[in-house]
N, C-alpha and C positions, 0 to 999 in steps of 0.2 A: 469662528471658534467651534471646536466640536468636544461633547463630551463623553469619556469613557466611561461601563461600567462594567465592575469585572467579571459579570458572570452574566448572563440571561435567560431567558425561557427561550423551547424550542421555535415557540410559534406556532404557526401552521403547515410551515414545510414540514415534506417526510422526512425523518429520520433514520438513518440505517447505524447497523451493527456492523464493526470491521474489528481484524486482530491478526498480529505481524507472527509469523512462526519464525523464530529466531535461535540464539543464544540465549542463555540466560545472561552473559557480561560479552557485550560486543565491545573486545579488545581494539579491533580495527577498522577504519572507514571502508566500507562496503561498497562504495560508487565513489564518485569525482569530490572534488574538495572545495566548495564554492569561498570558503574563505578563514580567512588567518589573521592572528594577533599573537605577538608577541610583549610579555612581561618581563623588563631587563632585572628588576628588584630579584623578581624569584626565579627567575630562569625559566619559566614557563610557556609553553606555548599553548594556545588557542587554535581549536580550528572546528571547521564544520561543512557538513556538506550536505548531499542528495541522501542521505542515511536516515536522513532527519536527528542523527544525534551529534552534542557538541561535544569533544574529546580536550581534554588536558592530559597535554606531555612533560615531562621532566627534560628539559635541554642537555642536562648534566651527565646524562648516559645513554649511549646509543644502545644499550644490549638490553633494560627493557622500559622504554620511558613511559608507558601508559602508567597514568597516575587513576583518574576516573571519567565516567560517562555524565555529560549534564544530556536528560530525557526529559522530555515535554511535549517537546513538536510532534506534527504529524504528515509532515510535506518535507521535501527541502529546506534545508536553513540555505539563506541566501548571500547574507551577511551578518556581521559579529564587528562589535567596538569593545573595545574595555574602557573602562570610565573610572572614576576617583582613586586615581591610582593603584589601576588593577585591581581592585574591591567589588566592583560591579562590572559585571557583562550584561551587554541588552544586543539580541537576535533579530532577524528577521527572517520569515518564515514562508512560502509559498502555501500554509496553512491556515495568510490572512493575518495573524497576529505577529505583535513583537511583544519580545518576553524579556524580564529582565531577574537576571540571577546571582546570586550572591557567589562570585568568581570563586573566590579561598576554598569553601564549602559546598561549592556543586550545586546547588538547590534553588526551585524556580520560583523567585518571590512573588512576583506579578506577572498577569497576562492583559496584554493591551491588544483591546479589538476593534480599533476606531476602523483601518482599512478594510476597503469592502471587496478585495483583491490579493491576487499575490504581492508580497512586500518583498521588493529584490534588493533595496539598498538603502544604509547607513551613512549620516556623515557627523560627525563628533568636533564640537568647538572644545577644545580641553579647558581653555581659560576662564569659561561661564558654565561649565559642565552643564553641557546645552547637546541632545542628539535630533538628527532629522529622521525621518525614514520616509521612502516614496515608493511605489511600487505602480502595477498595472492598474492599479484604480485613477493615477493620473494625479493624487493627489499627494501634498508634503506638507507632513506635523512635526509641529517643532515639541518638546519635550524637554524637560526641567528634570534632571538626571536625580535629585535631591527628593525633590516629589515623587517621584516614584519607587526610589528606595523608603519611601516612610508607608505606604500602600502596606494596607492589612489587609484579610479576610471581610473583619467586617467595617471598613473604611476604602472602599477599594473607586470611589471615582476620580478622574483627574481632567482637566481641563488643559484645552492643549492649543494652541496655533496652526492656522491651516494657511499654504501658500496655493494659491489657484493658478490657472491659464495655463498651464498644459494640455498641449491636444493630443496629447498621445502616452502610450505607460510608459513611465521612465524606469532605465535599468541602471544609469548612475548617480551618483551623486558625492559632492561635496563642499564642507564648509572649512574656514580656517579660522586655526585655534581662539581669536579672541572674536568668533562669533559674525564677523561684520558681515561677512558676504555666503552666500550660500550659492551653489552652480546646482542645475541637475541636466541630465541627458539624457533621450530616448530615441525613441524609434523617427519623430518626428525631424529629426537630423538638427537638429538644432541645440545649442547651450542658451537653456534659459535663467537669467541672474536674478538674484531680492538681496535687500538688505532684511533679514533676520529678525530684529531687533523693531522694525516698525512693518514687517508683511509686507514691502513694499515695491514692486515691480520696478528693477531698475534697468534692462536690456537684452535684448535679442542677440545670439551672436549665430549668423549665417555662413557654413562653410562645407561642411560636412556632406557626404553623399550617401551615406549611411548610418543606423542607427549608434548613436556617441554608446559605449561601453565601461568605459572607466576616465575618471574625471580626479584631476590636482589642484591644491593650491597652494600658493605660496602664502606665510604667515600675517602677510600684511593687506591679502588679500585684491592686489593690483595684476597677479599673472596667473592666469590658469594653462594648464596642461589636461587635453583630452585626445581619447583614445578613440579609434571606431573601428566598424566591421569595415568601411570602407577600405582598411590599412596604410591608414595614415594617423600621424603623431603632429596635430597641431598646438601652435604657444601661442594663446591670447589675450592682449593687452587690454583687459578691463577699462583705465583710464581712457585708452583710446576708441575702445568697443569695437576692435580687427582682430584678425587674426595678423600676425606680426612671422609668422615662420610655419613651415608646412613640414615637416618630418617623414620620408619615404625611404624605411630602414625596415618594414616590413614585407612581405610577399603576400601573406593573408591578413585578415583582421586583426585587429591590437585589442585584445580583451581586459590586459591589466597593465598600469602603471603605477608607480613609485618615485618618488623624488628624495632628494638630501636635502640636508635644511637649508643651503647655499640656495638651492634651488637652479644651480649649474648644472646637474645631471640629471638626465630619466631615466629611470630604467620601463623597461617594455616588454610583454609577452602576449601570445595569443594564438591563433588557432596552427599559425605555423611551426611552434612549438621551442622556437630560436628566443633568448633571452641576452637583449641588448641595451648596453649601456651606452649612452648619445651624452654628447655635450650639445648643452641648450642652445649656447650662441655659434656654433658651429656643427650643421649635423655630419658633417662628411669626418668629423673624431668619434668616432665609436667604436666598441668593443662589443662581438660576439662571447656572452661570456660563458653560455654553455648551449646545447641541444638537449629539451626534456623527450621525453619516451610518448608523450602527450599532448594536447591543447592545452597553455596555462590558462588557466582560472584567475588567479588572486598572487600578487607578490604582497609579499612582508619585509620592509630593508627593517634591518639591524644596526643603525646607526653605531655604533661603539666603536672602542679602540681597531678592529677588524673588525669591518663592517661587513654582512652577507646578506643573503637574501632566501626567504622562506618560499618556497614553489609549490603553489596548489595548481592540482593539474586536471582535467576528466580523469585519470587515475587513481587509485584509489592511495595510492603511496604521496606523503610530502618528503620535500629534500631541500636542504642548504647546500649553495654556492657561497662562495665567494662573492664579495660585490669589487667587482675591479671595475675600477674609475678609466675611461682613456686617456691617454698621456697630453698633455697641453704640446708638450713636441711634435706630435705628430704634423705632417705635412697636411695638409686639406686636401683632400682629394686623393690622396696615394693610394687607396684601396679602393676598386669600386665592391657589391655587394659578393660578387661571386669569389673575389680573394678572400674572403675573412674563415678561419678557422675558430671553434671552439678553442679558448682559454683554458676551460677545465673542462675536463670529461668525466670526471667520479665527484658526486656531493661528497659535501665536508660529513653530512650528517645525513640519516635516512631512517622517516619513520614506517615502517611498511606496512600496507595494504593489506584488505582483504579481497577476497572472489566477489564481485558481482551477480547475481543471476540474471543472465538476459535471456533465457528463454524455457517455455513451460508448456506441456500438456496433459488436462486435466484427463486420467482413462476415465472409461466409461461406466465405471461404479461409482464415476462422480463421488469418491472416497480422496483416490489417489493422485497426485500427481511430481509427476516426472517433470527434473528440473536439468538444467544445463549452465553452467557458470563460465565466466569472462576466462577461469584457468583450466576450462575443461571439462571437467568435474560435470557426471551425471551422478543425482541421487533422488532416490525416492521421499515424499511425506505424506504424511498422512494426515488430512483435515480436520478429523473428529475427534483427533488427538493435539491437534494444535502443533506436531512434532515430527520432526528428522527420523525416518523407518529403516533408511542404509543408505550411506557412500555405496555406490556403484562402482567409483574411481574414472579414471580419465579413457583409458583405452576401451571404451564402451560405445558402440554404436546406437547413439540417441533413437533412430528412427525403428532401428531392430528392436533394442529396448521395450519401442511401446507395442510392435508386434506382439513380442512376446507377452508381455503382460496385457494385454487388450483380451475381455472376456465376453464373450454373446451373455450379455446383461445391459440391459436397459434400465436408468436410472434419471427420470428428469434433471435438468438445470436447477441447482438450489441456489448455487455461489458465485461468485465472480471473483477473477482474481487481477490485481495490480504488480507491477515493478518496479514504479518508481521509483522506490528507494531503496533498490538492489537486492532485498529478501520478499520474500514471497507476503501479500496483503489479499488478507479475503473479505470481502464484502456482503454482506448477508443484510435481502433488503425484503418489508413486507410482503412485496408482489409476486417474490419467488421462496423465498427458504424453507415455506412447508407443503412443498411440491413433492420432495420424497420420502417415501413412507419404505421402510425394510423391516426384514425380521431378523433375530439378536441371532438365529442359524446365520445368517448369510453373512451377518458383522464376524460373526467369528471371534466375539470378543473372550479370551481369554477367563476373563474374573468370571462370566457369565456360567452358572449353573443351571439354572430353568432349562428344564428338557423340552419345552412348548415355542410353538413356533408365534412366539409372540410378535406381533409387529411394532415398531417404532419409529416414530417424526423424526430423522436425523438431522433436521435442523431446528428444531423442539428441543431435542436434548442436547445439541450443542450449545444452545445458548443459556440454557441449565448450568453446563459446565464451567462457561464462560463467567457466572454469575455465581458460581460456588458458594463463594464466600459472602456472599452480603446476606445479610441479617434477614430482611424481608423476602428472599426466597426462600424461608425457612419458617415459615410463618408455622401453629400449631396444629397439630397433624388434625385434618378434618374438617379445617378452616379455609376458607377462602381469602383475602384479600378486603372481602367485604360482610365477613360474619358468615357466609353460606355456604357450601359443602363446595369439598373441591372435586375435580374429575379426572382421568388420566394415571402415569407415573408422578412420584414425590420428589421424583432425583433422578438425576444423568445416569446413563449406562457409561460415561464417557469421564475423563480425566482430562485437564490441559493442564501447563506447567504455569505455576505459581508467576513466573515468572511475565510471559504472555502480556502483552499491551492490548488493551481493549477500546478502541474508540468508540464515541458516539457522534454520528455528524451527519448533518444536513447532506441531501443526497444530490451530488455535484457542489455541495459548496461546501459553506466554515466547518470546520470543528468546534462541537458543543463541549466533550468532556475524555481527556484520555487518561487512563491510571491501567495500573499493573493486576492482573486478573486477583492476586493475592490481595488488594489492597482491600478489596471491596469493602471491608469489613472496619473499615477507618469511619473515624465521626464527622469528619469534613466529607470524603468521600460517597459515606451512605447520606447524607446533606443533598450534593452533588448528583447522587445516582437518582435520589427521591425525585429531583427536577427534570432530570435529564432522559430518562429512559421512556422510548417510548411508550402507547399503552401494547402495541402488538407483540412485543416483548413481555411488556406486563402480565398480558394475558396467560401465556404460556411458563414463566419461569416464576408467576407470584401467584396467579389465581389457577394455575395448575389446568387449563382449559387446553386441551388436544384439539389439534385441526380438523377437519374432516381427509375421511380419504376421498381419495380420488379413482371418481366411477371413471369406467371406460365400458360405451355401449357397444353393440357384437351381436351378428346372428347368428343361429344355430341352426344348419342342415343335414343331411344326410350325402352322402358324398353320392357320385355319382356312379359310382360304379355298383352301386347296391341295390340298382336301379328303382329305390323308391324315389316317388315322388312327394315334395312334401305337401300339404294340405297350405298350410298358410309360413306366411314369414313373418314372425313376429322378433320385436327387437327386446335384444335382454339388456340386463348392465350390472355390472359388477365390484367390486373393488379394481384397481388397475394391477394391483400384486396379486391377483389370485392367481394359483398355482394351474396349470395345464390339468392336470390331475384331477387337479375338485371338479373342472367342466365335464373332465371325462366321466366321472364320479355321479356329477348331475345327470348327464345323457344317460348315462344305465341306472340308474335309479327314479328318476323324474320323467323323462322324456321315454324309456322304454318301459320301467316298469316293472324292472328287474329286479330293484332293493329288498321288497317286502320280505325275500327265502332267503335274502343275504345272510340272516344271522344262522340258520341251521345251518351255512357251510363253513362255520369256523371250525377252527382247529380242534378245539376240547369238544365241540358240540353242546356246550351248554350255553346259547345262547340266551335264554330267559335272563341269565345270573351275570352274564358278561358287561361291563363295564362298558357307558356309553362309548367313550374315546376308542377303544377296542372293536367294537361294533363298526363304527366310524373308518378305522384302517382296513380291517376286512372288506370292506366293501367295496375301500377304493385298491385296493391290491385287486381281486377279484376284478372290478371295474376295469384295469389295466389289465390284465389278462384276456379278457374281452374283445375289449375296443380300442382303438386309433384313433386321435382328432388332428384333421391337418388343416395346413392354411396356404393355400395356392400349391398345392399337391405337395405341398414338404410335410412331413411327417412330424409332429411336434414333441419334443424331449417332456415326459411329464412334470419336470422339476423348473422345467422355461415357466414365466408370469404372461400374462394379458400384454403388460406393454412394453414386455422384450420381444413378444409376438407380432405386434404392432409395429414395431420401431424397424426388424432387423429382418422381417417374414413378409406380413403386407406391405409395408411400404407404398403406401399409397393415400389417399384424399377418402374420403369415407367411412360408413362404418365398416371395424374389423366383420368377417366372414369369416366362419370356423365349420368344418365339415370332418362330420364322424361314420364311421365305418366299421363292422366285423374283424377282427382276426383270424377268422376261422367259417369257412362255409357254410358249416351246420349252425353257427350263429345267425346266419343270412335270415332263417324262416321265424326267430325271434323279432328279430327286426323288422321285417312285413307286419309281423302279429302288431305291433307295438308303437309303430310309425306313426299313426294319425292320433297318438292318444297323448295329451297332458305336456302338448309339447312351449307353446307358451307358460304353463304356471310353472316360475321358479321361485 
């Protein structure tokens, strides 16, 4: 027995921040289609995939069937049941949980986190509204479809059945309708059977040379039908515990199977992308009934007056066929596989896809990055914005692209980014995200007025952003978190869209808590957020505490061509953002000695009366006028930092080395003057 509960503390694992740049209403399945349900009452279809979201369609029109999005997940949905007659949908997730939602309504009642793994597969007794699910943890829970539609907020445990002895993850499964028999199949190549109803180990079935994929049964629960990657379609006789017929109507792997209630016909698809109808008792009657554009995923028959079939594919489009049965006339054996031609070539019905992104380069302002999708399609986003910056369009050379937008700027690693579910996921994790520090010039942000070259945590204030809306990042001004003063900015320089999915999750494993950036501000939510959020987040978006920056150490010589020698080497350190300038600034003012007459050379000459910040520009205008600092004889741009200098100049294991010089010859005999003096104290 194991038991759920609906919610829990993080623990002691790390915790990271993640959030999906999207659409605000993603109309389309954005990657492959792991699975489909059909509702004949309302005409509705089901489906779900690597998008991580479940879509409802209207069957009734092809021109524009999207009804609405069910969102919760955070991985792949893997599979999808409907249950009390199309009332309840319950998921499974490679996010670890199955979720169960109120079909009519969209909305996710409960989250079940018994598996301690990806959860690939569903199988549904209708008659005892009884579901299974099993996944890579190796394990299968049975579930009481009624109990867990009663599951509240604050009633949320449920006690469930667990079937053992699998040696390996299982990717399929199924039971029939009135519950007796339960099949699953994995990688272990084998069909391993229970009765349900007492957790009871009832047989082995050995045959298979590869991992079983998709698994059948017939109502009475005496025949199964299973698929593999081996590509074969076997039919086995429970009662007898054989396999009883071997099915080689495939060329690659058989991913999905479907049967009619007779249980006369299969249908089959899979990586070869041919969808075929076989007679059970004879395989050599079968119908090629179409070629998809794809590997299928998931069939759905349509049992009804015209019967078809629902095709998920790695594509991100579904389409109905026809389900054409093969004729009992046929001769046995008249065709072998290479005579058979598609039946239909155009779906009855087609829901269409969207672009996948399958590839991405983050530039080097660790701001931006450049995407590329499954239709083509380059466009730029921007990170600190959570948002789409420009369509590029298709005829754009990806690789030129980052030529051209690639800048001699050096910006640490803060983020990491994901694909799996075809839009772009960033990950922002303690031991990186306040690595880079910029100033609101360089951001260039728009709203921004302050004429000072303030610096700022851009991933401090992203997660500000992130956190907008919740109550306790807005704690009262002057307050900390814990009654004591706060430090830092009080609010993001940054905006993301309301919309924005925000994870929290265990770093490589479950998900703790996902809602929509705008939500924050909900009563369950801030409930929610109160448990979930780390303190490292804490710190920064509730108690207002700034990270430190980051020194970078450097010595400071005289170039060699100045022919001084220096006296000692001593080692300085700095911020990592400091400007080329300031060191040059420091070398004439500190290290030679130049500063103190700086203010008689201003402009008005009234230096007494001139304003620090003034005094400050002067000096280093002057300073530049002066002097040179290079690094491995390149001459360095005064507006370059320490670790653009570092990154794209030294290049190298060590401390940075920086060496300064005259401009001008008659500067030379200043520089003798001043060389051994105050060169360490900065």
């Amino acid at each position: 027995m194991a038991t759920h509960r609906g919610s829990g503390s993080q623990g002691r694992k790390k915790v990271q921040v993640s959030f999906v740049m999207r659409d605000e209403v993603e109309r389309h399945h954005r990657s492959g289609v792991n699975a489909v349900q059909f509702d004949p009452l309302l005409n509705r279809l089901y489906t779900a995939g690597r998008d991580s979201i479940v879509r409802i369609w209207n069957t009734h029109t092809n021109k524009d069937p999207y009804i609405l999005s069910m969102e919760h997940h955070t991985d792949w949905v893997n599979d999808i049941v409907l249950c009390c007659n199309g009332r309840t949908l319950i998921s499974a997730s490679s996010d670890t949980t199955v979720k169960v939602w109120n079909a009519h309504k969209g909305f996710c009642m409960s989250t079940l986190r018994t598996h301690k793994d990806y959860v690939k597969a569903l199988a549904y007794a209708r008659d005892r509204e009884q579901v299974a699910s099993a996944g890579l943890d190796r394990a299968i829970f049975l579930w009481d479809v009624n109990t867990l539609t009663a599951l509240t907020a604050s009633n949320n445990t449920v006690t469930t059945s667990s079937l053992t002895g699998n040696k390996d993850s299982i990717y399929s499964l199924a039971m029939n309708a009135p519950g007796t028999i339960i099949v699953s199949g994995s990688t272990e190549k084998v069909l391993r059977v229970w009765d349900p109803r007492t957790c009871q180990k009832l047989m082995k079935l050995k045959g298979h040379a590869d991992n079983v994929k998709a698994l059948v049964l017939n109502r009475d629960g005496t025949q199964c039908l299973s698929g593999s990657s081996d590509g074969t379609i076997r039919l086995w006789s429970l009662g007898q515990q054989r396999c009883v017929a071997t099915f080689r109507v495939h060329d690659e792997g058989v991913w999905a199977l479907q049967a009619n209630d007779s249980f006369s016909v299969v249908f089959s698809g899979g990586r070869d992308r041919q969808i075929w109808a076989t007679d059970v008792r004879n395989q050599d009657n079968r119908v090629l009934i179409c070629e998809e554009k794809a590997p299928v995923l998931k069939l759905e028959l349509c049992d009804m007056d015209q019967p078809s079939l629902w095709v998920a594919t790695t594509d991100s489009s579904i389409r109905n066929w026809p389900a054409k049965v093969p004729s009992s006339t046929r001769n046995s054996g008249e065709y072998g596989n290479d005579s058979f031609h598609p039946v239909f070539t155009q779906p009855e019905f087609t829901i269409k896809g969207g672009p996948s992104i399958r590839q991405y380069y983050i530039l080097n302002d660790r701001r931006h990055i450049l995407t590329k999708d499954t239709d083509e399609c380059v466009a730029l986003w921007d990170v600190l914005t959570a948002s789409k910056v420009k369509e590029l369009g298709r005829n754009v050379d990806f690789e030129e692209e980052i030529k051209v937008r690639s800048k001699m700027v050096f910006v640490p690693n803060w983020f990491t980014v994901d694909l799996k579910t075809g839009l772009l996921t960033i990950h922002l994790e303690e031991s990186d995200c306040f690595a880079a520090w910029m100033s609101i010039r360089e951001l260039d942000m728009p709203q921004q007025t302050d004429p000072s070259d303030t610096k700022i945590n851009i991933g401090t204030s992203l997660l500000q952003a992130l956190l907008e809306h919740w109550p306790k990042a807005h704690l009262e001004d002057g307050q900390d978190g814990n009654g004591g003063e706060k430090t830092g900015n009080s609010g993001s320089v940054f905006a993301v869209p309301g919309h924005t999915p925000v994870i929290f999750s265990e770093v490589g494993g479950r998900t703790l808590f996902r809602l929509l950036c705008r939500d924050a501000g909900g009563e369950t939510e801030q409930m929610l957020l109160n448990e979930t959020v780390p303190p490292w987040v804490m710190d920064v978006v509730v108690q207002k505490n700034v990270p430190k920056f980051n020194k970078i150490p450097f010595f400071l010589q005289p170039h060699a061509s100045t022919g001084i020698k220096p006296v000692k080497k001593d080692r300085l350190s700095a911020s990592d953002m400091i400007q080329v300038r300031k060191v040059i600034e420091h070398v004439y003012d500190k290290v030679l000695g130049q500063g103190s007459d700086s203010g008689s050379q201003t402009a008005n000459g009234n230096s007494q009366d001139a304003k620090e910040g003034e005094k400050d520009e002067d000096l280093a205008s002057i300073a530049e006028e002066r002097l040179e600092l290079l690094c491995n004889d390149v001459v360095l741009d005064p507006n370059m930092d320490l670790r653009t200098v570092k990154h794209f100049i030294w290049k190298q294991t060590g401390d940075l080395t920086l060496h300064y010089r005259p401009l001008a010859k008659k500067d030379l005999h200043s520089f003798c003057k001043y060389s051994s003096l105050n060169q360490g104290d900065t």
